[in-house]
Structure formats: structure tokens, C-alpha cells
N, C-alpha and C positions, 0 to 999 in steps of 0.2 A: 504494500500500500504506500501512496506516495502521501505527500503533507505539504497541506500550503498556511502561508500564515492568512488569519481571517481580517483582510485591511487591514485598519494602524493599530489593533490592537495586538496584544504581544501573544496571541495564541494559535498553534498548529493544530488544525483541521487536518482531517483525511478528505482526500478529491473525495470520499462517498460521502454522502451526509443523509442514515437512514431517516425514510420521513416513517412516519408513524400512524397519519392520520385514519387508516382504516381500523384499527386496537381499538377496540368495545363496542362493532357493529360487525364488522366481516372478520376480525380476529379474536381469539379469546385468551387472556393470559397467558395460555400456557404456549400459542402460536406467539405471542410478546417473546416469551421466554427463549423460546428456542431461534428466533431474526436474533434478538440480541446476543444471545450464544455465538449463533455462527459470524456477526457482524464484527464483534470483538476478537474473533477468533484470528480474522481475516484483518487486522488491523483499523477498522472503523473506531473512530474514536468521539463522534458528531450526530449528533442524537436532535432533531428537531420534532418540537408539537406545538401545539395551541390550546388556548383555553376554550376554543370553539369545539374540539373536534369531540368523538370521530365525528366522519362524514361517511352519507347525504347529515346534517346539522339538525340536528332534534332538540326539542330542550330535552328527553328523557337520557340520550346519547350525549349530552352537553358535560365538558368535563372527566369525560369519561377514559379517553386515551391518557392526559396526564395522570389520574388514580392510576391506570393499570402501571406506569412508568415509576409511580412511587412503590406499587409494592411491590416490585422487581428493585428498584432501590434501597428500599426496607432491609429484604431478604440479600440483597449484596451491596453494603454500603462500606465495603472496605474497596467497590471500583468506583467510588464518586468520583475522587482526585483525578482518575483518567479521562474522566468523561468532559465532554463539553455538552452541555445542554443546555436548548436554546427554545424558550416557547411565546408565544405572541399572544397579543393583547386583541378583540375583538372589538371590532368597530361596531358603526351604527348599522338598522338595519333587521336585528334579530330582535324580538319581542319577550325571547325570555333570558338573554343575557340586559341586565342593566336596563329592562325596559325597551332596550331598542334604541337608545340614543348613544348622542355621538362621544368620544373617547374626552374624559378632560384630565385634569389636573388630579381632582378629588378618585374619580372611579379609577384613574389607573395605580394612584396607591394602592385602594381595595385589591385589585385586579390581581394585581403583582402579589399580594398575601395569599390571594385564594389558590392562586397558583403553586406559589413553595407550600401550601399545605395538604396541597393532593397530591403532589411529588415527592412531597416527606422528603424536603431538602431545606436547605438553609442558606440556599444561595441560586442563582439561574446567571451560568456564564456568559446568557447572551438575553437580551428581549428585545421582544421587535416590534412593531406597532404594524397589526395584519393588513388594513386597508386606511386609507385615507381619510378623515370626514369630511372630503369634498367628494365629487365624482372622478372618477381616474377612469383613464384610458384601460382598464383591464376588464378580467370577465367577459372578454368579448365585447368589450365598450369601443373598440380601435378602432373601427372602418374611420372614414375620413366622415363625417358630418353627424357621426354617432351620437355625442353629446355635446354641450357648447362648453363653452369656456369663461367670455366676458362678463357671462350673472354671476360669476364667484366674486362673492367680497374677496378683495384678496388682504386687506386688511384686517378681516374678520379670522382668519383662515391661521394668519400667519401670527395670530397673537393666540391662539389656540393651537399652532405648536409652538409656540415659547413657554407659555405655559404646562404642555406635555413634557417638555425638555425640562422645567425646573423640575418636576415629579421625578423624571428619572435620574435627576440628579441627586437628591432624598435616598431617592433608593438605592445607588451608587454607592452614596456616603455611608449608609446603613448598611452596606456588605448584603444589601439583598440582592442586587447585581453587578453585574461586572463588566458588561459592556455591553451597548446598545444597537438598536439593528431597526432599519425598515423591511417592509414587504409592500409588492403592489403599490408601488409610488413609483413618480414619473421622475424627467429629469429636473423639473421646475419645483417638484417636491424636494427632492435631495438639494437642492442650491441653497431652499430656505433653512433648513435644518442645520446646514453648514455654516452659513452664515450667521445664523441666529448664536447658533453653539461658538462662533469667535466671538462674538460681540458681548458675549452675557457668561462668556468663561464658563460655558455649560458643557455636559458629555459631547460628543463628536461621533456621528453614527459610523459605524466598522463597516455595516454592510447593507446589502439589500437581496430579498428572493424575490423572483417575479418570473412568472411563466416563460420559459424559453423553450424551443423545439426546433425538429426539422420542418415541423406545422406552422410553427407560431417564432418568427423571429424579430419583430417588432423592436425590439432592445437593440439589434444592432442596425447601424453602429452608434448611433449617440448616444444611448444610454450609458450602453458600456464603455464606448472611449471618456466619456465623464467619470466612470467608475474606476478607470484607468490612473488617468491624471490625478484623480482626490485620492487614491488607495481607500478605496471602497472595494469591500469582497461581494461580488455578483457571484450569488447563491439560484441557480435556475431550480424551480420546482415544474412538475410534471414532463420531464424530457420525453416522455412518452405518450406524451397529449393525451394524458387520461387511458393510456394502455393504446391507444388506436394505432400507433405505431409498430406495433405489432403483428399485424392485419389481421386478427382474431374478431374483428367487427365486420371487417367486410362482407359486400351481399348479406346484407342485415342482420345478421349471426349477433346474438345475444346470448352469448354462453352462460348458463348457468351457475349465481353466483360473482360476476363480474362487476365493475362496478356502472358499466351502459346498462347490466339487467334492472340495477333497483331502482329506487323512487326519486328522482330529481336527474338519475345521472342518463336515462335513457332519454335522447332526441336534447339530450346539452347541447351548449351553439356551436361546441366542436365537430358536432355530427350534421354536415353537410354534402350532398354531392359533389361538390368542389375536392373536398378534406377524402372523401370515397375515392374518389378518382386518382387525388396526390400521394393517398398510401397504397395505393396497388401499386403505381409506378415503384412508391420505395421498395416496395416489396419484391417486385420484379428486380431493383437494381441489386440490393441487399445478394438476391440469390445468385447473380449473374460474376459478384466477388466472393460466392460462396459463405456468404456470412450468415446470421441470425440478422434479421430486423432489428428485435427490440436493442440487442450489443450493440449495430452500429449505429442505431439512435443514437446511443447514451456514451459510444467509445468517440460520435461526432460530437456532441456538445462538451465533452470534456477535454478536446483539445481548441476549442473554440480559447482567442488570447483574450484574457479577462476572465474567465471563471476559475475561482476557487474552490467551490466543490458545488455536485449535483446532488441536491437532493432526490433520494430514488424512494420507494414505495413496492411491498408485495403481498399478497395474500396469500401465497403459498412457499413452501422453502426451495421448492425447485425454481421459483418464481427469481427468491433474492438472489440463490446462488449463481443462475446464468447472469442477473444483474452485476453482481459484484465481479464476475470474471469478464466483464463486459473491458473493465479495467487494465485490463491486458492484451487489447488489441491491439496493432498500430496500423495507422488507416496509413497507404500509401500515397503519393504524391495525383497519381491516375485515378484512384479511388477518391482523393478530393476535387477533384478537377470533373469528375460522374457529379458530385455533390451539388457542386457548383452551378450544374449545368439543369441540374432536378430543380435548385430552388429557382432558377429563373422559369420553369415553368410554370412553376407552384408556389409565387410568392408570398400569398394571404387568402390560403382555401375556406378561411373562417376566422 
């Protein structure tokens, strides 16, 4: 396993960063137990959740993956010190977190406790702030005329994260965390945060996750060459555009158990005739280099310049294990230059 440092802060990531968020709806502890087994086995050392999860997002599921991560903690908490764990704060939006409204000052104290007490920790090496309380280009928000821009106060906005920034600075100080992180923010979101954090001597975010794929490439290149220049660790989630990469969807295939079968994830805005049409090509290209699909998804976005580690995701262990050896590919010069030649036909399927 390779290690990158996560931005400016002084701590090595492994390139994998298991995600979590299916644990307490399509996984049950004892599948916890055994990713994390073999994850640690295999050199992982980067553990991300949410206080939303799992997902599809229920209040009855709410919570539910950091419990299972505490009591796999509980029962081995002589591997704390190795771990980096990192989980996020829920925005506005959900009815039974906080009502549904948006992130402040006050609820992300709370937030941040509710968190270390279902994780049975006493510290969270990274938090992140999940989504915006503005609207962001994400979730499928990106087409060009999607949502507007000029009705944001931008004044309103930006003093709602000054004040998030003084909270995590509280919590900093207080050894409840240790370094701070966005998700699902743009580039105009990362400028203020940066900015705000010189000016008011507050935390300095390390990093950002935001959807990256062979589907969905939207981040590059400006996001990530900003990411670049500020040392900012660009954390891609779903490398697999929700497993589609795979081509286990194609021709409507809903396998049993998957996450297109259940409730919210079936006819997502990833599942488009466009996105149909882009992963048979990969699928056809993947085999014509002999490869697996889902590996060279995830062995392409991890030589992408700018990412520090990809957070991956599995329901099964045969699932993690081809994921994690995915790590050991090395795509050759011709086989990027196919790549190349695939995204120019398949720019933004969705």
C-alpha cells in the first residue's frame, strides 16, 4: 500500500480510503468486521463515515454506520492510534437530522459530540462538512443552467462559514478534532474557507471528497488544479459511479441486493441512456486491455495528478478484495491515450 500525506496537515493516508456508508443497511457488523480485517491487513489505514449514513438515508438507519465503527472500536481500541478516521457533519435538507436545517455554529458543536459518542472515540482525525448550505453544483446539480447562482447572499453565506470555522476551531482546541475537511463544495466554496481561515487565524481545511469518475469528471481540471496549488487533499468518493462502472446494470439488470435494487438508489440521475451507452463502451474497452472494469475505474482515478486517496465502498468481500488489488495495476501509456479518447466521447453522460 502506498501513503500520501492528506494536504497540509501532517498525516499519511493510504491511496485507499475504505468508505463505509453501506454498514447498518446492506452490511451487518460482523461484514464491518471482516472489510476492516482485511482492509488493515492490506495496509489501509483511512476509514471514512458520516453522521448521515448508512444509505439510501432513513432516520431509522441515521447514525447507524458510525455505532457499528464504534463497536468494532470498543472491541479493538489498542488500533485507534493507527487509524485515521474521518466523518462528516450533515447539512440541510433531512427532516430528522436537526430538523432539517442548515449547518451553524451551535449544531455543529452538538454534531461533532454525537459523533465521538457513537464511535466510542475521543477524538475524529478529520471532519468534514458533507454538503454546503447553499446549493452546489453536485448530486447531479452540474449540467450548465441547473441551478442559479446570483440569489445566493453571498454575504449571508460567507459569514455562516466563518462562523462554522470558529466551531471547528473549539473543537480543535478541545482535542475533539484534529483536522478539518470539506465535501461536495465547489471551487468558490474552498477560496472562502481559505481565506476566511487567514484572516481570523482559524483551522485551514486539508481536504475535500467530491464525486469523481470515468462518468463524472467535472473537478477536472479547476477544481483540482486549485487543490493542487493550496495543498488540498482531493478525496474522490464513488469512483464507481455508484457501482455502474462495473457494467453489472447494464440492459437494466438490477441484481439482487445492489444498491440500483433499493429504495432511492434505483433510476438515480446516474442512470441515464447516455451513462448506458458510456459504460458498455468502458466495458468493451476495459476487456479489449484484458482488465476488470471496476480495477480500471478505480486503478484510473488513482493515478489521476491531485488525488490522495479514493475512497472505495463494498458489500461483499470479494467485492473489497478485487477493489483493493485494483491498486496494483499500472495502466500503460496506450491504455491512457484509449482513456483519453473514451472521455471525449463520453464527456457528461449525467
Amino acid at each position: 500500500m502506498q501513503y500520501s500525506v492528506l494536504g497540509s496537515s501532517n498525516i499519511d493516508v493510504s491511496r485507499v480510503c475504505l468508505g463505509t456508508m453501506t454498514w447498518g443497511t446492506q452490511n451487518t457488523q460482523q461484514d464491518a468486521d471482516e472489510q476492516l480485517a482485511y482492509a488493515l491487513e492490506h495496509g489501509v489505514n483511512f476509514i471514512d463515515t458520516a453522521e448521515m449514513y448508512s444509505v439510501p438515508p432513513t432516520a431509522e438507519s441515521y447514525g447507524a454506520t458510525e455505532r457499528i465503527i464504534g463497536d468494532w472500536l470498543r472491541r479493538n481500541n489498542d488500533k485507534r492510534s493507527k487509524l485515521i478516521i474521518a466523518s462528516k457533519m450533515a447539512g440541510s435538507g433531512l427532516s430528522y437530522i436537526r430538523d432539517g436545517g442548515i449547518m451553524t455554529a451551535q449544531t455543529l458543536l452538538q454534531a461533532v459530540d454525537d459523533s465521538l459518542s457513537r464511535l466510542q472515540t475521543d477524538y475524529l482525525d478529520l471532519y468534514q462538512l458533507h454538503w454546503p448550505n447553499r446549493v452546489s453544483p453536485h448530486f447531479g446539480r452540474h449540467s450548465v443552467g441547473r441551478i442559479g447562482f446570483s440569489d445566493v447572499d453571498t454575504g449571508e453565506q460567507t459569514e455562516q462559514m466563518l462562523g462554522l470555522l470558529q466551531a471547528l476551531d473549539s473543537c480543535v482546541k478541545a482535542g475533539k478534532i484534529r483536522f478539518c475537511g470539506l465535501s461536495n463544495e465547489s471551487p468558490w466554496g474552498i477560496s472562502q474557507y481559505l481565506q476566511l481561515s487567514l484572516e481570523h487565524n482559524l483551522p485551514r481545511m486539508v481536504s475535500i471528497q467530491n464525486e469523481f469518475s470515468l462518468l463524472h469528471t467535472k473537478d477536472w481540471p479547476y477544481l483540482i488544479e486549485q487543490c493542487i496549488h493550496e495543498n488540498i487533499a482531493y478525496l474522490p468518493w464513488s469512483p464507481l459511479a455508484g457501482g455502474a462502472l462495473t457494467g453489472k446494470y447494464l440492459h437494466g439488470a438490477r441484481p439482487q441486493g445492489s444498491r440500483w435494487s433499493m429504495l432511492q438508489r434505483n433510476g438515480l440521475f446516474r442512470d441515464t441512456p447516455q451513462s448506458a451507452t458510456a459504460i458498455a463502451d468502458f466495458v468493451e474497452l476495459a476487456a479489449s486491455h484484458k482488465l476488470d472494469p471496476a480495477q480500471l475505474a478505480l486503478a484510473w482515478v488513482n493515478q489521476v495528478e491531485g488525488v490522495t486517496s479514493t475512497i472505495i465502498g463494498a458489500t461483499t468481500m470479494m467485492q473489497l478484495q478485487q477493489n483493493i488489488a485494483a491498486w496494483n495495476i499500472s495502466i500503460s501509456q496506450t491504455l491512457l491515450d484509449d482513456i483519453s479518447q473514451y472521455l471525449k466521447l463520453h464527456p457528461q453522460p449525467f
